[in-house]
C-alpha positions as CSV (number, residue, x, y, z in Angstrom):
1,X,136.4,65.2,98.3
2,X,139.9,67.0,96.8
3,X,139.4,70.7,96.9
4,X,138.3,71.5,93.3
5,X,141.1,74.1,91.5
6,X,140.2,77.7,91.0
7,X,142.2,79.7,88.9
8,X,144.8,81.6,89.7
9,X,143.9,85.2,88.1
10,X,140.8,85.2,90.7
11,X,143.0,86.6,93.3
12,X,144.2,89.7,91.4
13,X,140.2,90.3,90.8
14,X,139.0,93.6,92.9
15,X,135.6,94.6,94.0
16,X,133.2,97.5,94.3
17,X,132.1,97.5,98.2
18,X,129.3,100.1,97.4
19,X,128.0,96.9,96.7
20,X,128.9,95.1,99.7
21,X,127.9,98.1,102.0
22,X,124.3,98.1,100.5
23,X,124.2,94.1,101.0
24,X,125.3,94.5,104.9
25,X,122.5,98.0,105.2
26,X,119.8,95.9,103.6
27,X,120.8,93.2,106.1
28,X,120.5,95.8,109.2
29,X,116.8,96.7,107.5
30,X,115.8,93.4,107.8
31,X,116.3,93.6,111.4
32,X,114.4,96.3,111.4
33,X,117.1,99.0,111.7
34,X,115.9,102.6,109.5
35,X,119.6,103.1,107.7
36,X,120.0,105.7,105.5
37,X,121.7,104.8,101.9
38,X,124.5,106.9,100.9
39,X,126.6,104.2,99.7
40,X,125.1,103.6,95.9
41,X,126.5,105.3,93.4
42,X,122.5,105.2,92.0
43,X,119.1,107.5,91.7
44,X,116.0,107.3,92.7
45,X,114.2,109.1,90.1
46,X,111.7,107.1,87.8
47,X,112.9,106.3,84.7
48,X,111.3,108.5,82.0
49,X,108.1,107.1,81.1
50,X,108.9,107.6,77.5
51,X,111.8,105.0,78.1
52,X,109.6,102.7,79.7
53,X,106.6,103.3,77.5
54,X,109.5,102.3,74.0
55,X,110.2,99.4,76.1
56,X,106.9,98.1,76.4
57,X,106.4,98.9,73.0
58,X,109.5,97.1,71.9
59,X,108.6,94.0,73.8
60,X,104.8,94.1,72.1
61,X,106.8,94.2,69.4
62,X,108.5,91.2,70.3
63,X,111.6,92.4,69.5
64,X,113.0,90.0,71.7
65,X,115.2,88.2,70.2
66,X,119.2,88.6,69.5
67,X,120.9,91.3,67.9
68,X,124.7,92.0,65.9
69,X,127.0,91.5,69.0
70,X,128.0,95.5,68.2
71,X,124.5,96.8,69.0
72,X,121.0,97.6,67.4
73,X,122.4,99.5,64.1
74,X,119.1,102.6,65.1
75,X,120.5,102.7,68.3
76,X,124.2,102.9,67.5
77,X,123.0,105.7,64.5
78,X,121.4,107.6,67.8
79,X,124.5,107.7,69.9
80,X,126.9,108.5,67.4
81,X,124.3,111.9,66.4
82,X,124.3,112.5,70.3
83,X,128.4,112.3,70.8
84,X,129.3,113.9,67.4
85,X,126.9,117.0,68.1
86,X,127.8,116.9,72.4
87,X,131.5,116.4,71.6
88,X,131.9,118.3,68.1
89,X,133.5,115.6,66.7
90,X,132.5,113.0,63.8
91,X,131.2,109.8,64.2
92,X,129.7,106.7,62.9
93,X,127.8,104.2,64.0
94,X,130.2,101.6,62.6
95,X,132.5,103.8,65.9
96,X,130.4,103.0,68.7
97,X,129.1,99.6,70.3
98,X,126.3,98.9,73.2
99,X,127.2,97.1,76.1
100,X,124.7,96.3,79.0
101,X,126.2,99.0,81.8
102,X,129.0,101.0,81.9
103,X,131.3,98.2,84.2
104,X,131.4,96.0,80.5
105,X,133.0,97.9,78.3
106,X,135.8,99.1,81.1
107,X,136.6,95.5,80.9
108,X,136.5,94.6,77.2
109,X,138.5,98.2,76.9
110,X,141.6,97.0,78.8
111,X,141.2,93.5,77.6
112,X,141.7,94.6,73.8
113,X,144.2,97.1,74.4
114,X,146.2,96.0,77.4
115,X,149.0,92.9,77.5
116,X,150.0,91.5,80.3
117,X,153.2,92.8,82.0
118,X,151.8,96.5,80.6
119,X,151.5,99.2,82.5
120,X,148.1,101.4,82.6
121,X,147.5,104.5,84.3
122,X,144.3,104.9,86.7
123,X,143.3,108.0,89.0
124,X,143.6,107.3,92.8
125,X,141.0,107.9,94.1
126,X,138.7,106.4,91.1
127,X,136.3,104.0,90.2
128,X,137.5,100.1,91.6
129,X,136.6,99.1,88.6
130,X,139.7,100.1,86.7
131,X,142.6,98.8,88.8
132,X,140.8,95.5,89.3
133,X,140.5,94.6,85.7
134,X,144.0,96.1,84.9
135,X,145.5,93.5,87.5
136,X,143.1,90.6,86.1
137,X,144.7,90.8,82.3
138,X,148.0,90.4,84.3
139,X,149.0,94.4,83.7
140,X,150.5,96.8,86.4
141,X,147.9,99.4,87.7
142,X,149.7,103.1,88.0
143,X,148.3,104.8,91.0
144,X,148.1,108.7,90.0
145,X,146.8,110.7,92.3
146,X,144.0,112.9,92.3
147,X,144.0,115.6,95.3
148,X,142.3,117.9,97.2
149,X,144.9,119.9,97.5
150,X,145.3,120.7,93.5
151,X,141.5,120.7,93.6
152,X,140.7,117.5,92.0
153,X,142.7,117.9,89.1
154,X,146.1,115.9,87.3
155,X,149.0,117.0,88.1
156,X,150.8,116.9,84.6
157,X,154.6,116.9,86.0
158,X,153.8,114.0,87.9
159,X,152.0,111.8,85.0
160,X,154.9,112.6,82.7
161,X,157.0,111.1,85.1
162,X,154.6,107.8,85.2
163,X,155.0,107.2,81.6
164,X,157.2,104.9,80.9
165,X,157.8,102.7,77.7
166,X,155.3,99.7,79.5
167,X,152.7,102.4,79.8
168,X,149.5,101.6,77.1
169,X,146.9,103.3,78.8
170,X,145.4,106.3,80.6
171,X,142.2,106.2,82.2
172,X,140.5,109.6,82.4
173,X,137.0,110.4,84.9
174,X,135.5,113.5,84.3
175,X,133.2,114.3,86.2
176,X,135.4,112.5,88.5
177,X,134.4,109.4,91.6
178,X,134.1,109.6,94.0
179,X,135.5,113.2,94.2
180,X,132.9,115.0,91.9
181,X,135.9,117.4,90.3
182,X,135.6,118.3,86.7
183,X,139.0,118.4,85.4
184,X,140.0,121.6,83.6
185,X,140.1,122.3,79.7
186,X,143.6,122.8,80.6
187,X,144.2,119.8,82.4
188,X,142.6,117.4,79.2
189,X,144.7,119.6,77.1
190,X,148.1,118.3,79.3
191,X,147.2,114.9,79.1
192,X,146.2,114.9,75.8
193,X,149.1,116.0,75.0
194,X,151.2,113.7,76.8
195,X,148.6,110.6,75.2
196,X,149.9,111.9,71.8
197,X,153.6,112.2,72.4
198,X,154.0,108.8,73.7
199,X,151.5,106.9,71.6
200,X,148.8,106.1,73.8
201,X,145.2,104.9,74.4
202,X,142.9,107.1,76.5
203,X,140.3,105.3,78.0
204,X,137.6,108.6,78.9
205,X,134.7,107.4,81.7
206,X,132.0,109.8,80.7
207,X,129.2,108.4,82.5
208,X,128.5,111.6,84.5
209,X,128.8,114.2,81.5
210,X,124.9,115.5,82.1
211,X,125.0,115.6,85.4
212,X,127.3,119.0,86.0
213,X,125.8,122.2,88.0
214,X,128.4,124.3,87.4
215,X,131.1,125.1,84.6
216,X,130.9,123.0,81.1
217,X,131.6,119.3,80.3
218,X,134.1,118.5,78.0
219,X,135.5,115.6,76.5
220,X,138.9,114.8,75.8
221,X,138.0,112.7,72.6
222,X,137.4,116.4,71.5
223,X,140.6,118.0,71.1
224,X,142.9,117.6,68.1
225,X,144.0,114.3,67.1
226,X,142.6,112.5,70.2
227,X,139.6,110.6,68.8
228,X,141.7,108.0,66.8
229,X,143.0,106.8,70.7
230,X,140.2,107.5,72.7
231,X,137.6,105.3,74.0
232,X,134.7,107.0,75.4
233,X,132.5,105.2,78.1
234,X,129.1,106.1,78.9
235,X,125.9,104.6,80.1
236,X,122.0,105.4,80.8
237,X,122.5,104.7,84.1
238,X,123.0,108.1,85.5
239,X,121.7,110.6,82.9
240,X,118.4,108.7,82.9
241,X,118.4,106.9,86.1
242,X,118.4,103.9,84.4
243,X,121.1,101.8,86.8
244,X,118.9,98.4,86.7
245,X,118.1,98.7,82.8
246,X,122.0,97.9,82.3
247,X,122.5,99.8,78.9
248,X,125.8,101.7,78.4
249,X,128.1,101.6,75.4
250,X,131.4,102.7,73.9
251,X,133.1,105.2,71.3
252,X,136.0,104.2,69.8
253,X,137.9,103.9,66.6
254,X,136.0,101.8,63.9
255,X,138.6,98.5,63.7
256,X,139.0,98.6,67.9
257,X,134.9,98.6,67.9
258,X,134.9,95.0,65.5
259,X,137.5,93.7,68.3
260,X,135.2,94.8,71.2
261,X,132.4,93.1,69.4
262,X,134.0,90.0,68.8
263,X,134.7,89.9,72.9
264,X,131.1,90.6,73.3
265,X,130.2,87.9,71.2
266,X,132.8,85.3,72.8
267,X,130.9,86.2,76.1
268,X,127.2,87.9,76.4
269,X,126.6,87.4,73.1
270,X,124.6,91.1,72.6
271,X,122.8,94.0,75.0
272,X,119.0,93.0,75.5
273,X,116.7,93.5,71.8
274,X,114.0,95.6,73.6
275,X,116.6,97.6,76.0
276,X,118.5,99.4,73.4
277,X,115.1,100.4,71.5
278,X,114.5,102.1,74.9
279,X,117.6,103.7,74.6
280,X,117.1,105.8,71.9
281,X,113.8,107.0,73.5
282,X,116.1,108.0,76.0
283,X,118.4,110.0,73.6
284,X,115.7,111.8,71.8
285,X,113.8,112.9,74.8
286,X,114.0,116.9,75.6
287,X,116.7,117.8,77.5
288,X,114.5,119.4,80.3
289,X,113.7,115.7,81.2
290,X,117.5,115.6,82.8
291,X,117.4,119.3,83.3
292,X,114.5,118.3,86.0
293,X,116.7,115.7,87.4
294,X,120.5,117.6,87.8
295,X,117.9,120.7,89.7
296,X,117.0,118.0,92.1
297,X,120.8,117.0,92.7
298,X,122.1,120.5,93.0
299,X,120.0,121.4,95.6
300,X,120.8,118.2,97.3
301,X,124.2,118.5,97.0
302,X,124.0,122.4,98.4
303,X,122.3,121.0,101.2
304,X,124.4,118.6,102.0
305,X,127.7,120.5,101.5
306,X,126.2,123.4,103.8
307,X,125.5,120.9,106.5
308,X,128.6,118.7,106.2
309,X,130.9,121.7,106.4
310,X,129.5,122.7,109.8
311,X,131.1,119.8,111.0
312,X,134.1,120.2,113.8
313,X,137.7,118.5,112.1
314,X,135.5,118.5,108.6
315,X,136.4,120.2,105.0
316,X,134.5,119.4,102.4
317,X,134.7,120.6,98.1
318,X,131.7,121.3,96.6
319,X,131.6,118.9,93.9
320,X,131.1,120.6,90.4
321,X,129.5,117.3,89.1
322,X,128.5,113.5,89.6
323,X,126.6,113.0,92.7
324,X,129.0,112.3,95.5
325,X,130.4,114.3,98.2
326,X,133.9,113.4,99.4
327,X,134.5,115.2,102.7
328,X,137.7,115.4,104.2
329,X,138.1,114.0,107.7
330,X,141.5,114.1,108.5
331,X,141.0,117.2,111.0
332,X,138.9,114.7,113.3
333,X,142.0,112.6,113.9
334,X,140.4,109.3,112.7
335,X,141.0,107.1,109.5
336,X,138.1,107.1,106.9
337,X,137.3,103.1,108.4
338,X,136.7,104.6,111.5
339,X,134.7,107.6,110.7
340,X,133.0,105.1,108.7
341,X,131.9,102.0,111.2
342,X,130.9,105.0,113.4
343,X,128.4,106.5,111.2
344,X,127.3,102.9,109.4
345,X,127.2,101.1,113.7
346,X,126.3,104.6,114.9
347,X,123.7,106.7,112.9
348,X,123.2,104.0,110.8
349,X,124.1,105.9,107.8
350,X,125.9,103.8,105.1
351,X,128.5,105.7,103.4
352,X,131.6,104.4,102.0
353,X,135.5,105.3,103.1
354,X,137.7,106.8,100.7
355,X,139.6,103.7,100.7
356,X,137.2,101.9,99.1
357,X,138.4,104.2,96.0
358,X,142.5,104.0,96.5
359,X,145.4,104.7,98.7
360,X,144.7,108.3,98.2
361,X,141.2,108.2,99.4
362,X,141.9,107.4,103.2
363,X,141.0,110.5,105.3
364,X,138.0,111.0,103.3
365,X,134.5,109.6,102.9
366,X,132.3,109.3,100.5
367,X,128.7,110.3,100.9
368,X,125.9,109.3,97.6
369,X,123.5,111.7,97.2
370,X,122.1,110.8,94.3
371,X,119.6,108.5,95.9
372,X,118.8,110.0,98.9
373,X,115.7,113.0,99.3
374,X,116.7,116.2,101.4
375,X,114.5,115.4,104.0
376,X,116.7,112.0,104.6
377,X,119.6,114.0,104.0
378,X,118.3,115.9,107.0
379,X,117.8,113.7,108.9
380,X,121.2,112.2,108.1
381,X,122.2,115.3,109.4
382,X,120.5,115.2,112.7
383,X,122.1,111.4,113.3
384,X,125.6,112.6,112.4
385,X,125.4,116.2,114.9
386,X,124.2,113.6,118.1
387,X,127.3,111.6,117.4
388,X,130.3,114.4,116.6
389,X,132.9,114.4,117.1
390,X,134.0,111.4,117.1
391,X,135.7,110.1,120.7
């Protein structure tokens, strides 16, 4: 039989491998290999049992059935109370829609905003995500680098000179993956600035705004004359380790959030009836729920960071947020693939190489420990010491 056409804007479509790392780990487990998952960018808390509990009750309920493609107006009311009092800014529900997951409304983001042949602006390393789609609607990804050596922040001279009059879009992390940097008020402040000047959209991934030990989160959507040209991305995923629920939305300008619903409509149709009543259990639960959570991380993460910094040819920043550590390897003399097969063929640790984020990842790796107890991390540890250095 003639081989069947597949379209051509397949090939410009990227990929996550966190998710192809944890496919080939869970294949070394069924061989009955112990590997260790610092790969997923995921918890392994419980969900809240009041999340779980409004679920149930929501699908006794049978509240089962669809929904405006925008999202459940109660939940909508919910979020825009939560971002107008987190951010100090004003919003209405008619501003924010509910997408299932963070990963949807990156896409329908780019897709409303973004014309072929445009130019967006994305943080190298970042999230996958964002570079894929921006080459799947046919626009020109803008690698702008996000360094150790100027500790994880923007360097403002150089973004100024990546504007250009095809530029339509910045994309903004904060807390940042893979690095875990929390970019400065100073920092939002330059690139706000620079959004205003030249007219355009910021695209602010927020999914990790709860989850900060040290210093305080804010948003650019904040600052003056911002809101009107930024969309804000968060999810449950994270805050509530919620990563399989698949609830997330966005806040944007009122007429952009009828175009975003008309792309959900064309293609999912709504997020899940009993999900989003879920969702605003989540939102009005007492912050010490999290608070429970981000004590668990922190001393996780200064466990980890202790440890990993013992290692010969290793640095390593102590992430202020998000639940990654992103070591630098370069003093070991080997590329972030290497260091990588070694521990994953090795120690049977799956991590993933900085190149999985960008360019400017190689010579780094990125370890998850959001998912993984201290006393795995331990004896992650202990696997890691009986192979360094690397030969």
């Amino acid at each position: 039989m003639k081989k069947l056409q597949i379209a051509k804007r397949i090939q410009s479509l990227g990929t996550e491998q966190a998710f192809h790392v944890l496919a080939r780990a869970k294949e070394m487990e069924r061989k009955g290999i112990d590997m260790i998952h610092m790969e997923i960018g995921d918890t392994n808390f419980n969900t809240p049992e009041i999340i779980k509990n409004a679920c149930i009750k929501a699908l006794k309920e049978n509240k089962t059935h669809y929904l405006p493609s925008q999202g459940l107006l109660e939940l909508r009311e919910e979020i825009a109370k939560h971002i107008s009092k987190t951010r100090k800014i004003t919003i209405k529900p008619e501003e924010v829609v509910v997408v299932p997951g963070g990963k949807p409304m990156i896409f329908y983001s780019i897709m409303a905003t973004v014309n072929p042949g445009d130019e967006v602006i994305v943080p190298n390393p970042g999230f996958p995500t964002y570079e894929s789609v921006v080459n799947f609607v046919g626009a020109k990804s803008i690698s702008l680098p996000i360094l150790a050596e100027n500790n994880f922040q923007v360097d403002l001279k150089q973004l100024a000179k990546f504007i250009t009059k095809k530029t339509r879009l910045i994309v903004v992390n904060s807390p940042h993956n893979p690095t875990g940097g929390i970019l400065t008020r100073q920092n939002l402040i330059g690139i706000a600035n620079l959004a205003k000047k030249h007219n355009l959209w910021v695209l602010s991934d927020e999914v990790y705004d709860r989850l900060i030990f040290e210093g305080k989160f804010e948003s650019i959507a904040s600052f003056p004359k911002m809101k009107e040209r930024t969309i804000v991305l968060n999810a449950f995923t994270k805050t509530y380790s919620m990563s399989g629920w698949r609830l997330g939305y966005g806040v944007m300008p009122a007429d952009l959030a009828k175009i975003v619903a008309n792309l959900i409509n064309n293609s999912i149709s709504c997020t899940p009836n009993f999900i989003q009543w879920a969702g605003i259990a989540g939102l009005r639960d007492p912050e010490k729920t999290i608070a429970k959570m981000r004590n668990e991380l922190k001393k996780r993460r200064d466990f980890l960071a202790r440890e990993i910094k013992k290692l010969p040819g290793v640095n390593c920043h102590v992430p202020q947020g998000a639940i990654y550590l992103f070591p630098d390897i370069r003093g070991t003399g080997k590329t972030s693939k290497e260091i990588f097969d070694l521990l994953f063929n090795k120690a049977h640790i799956a991590t993933l190489p900085g190149t999985s984020f960008g360019k400017y990842g190689e010579g780094f790796i990125r370890l998850s420990f959001g998912a993984t107890p201290i006393p795995r991390i331990r004896e992650s540890i202990r696997r890691i010491k009986s192979i360094w250095p690397p030969s």
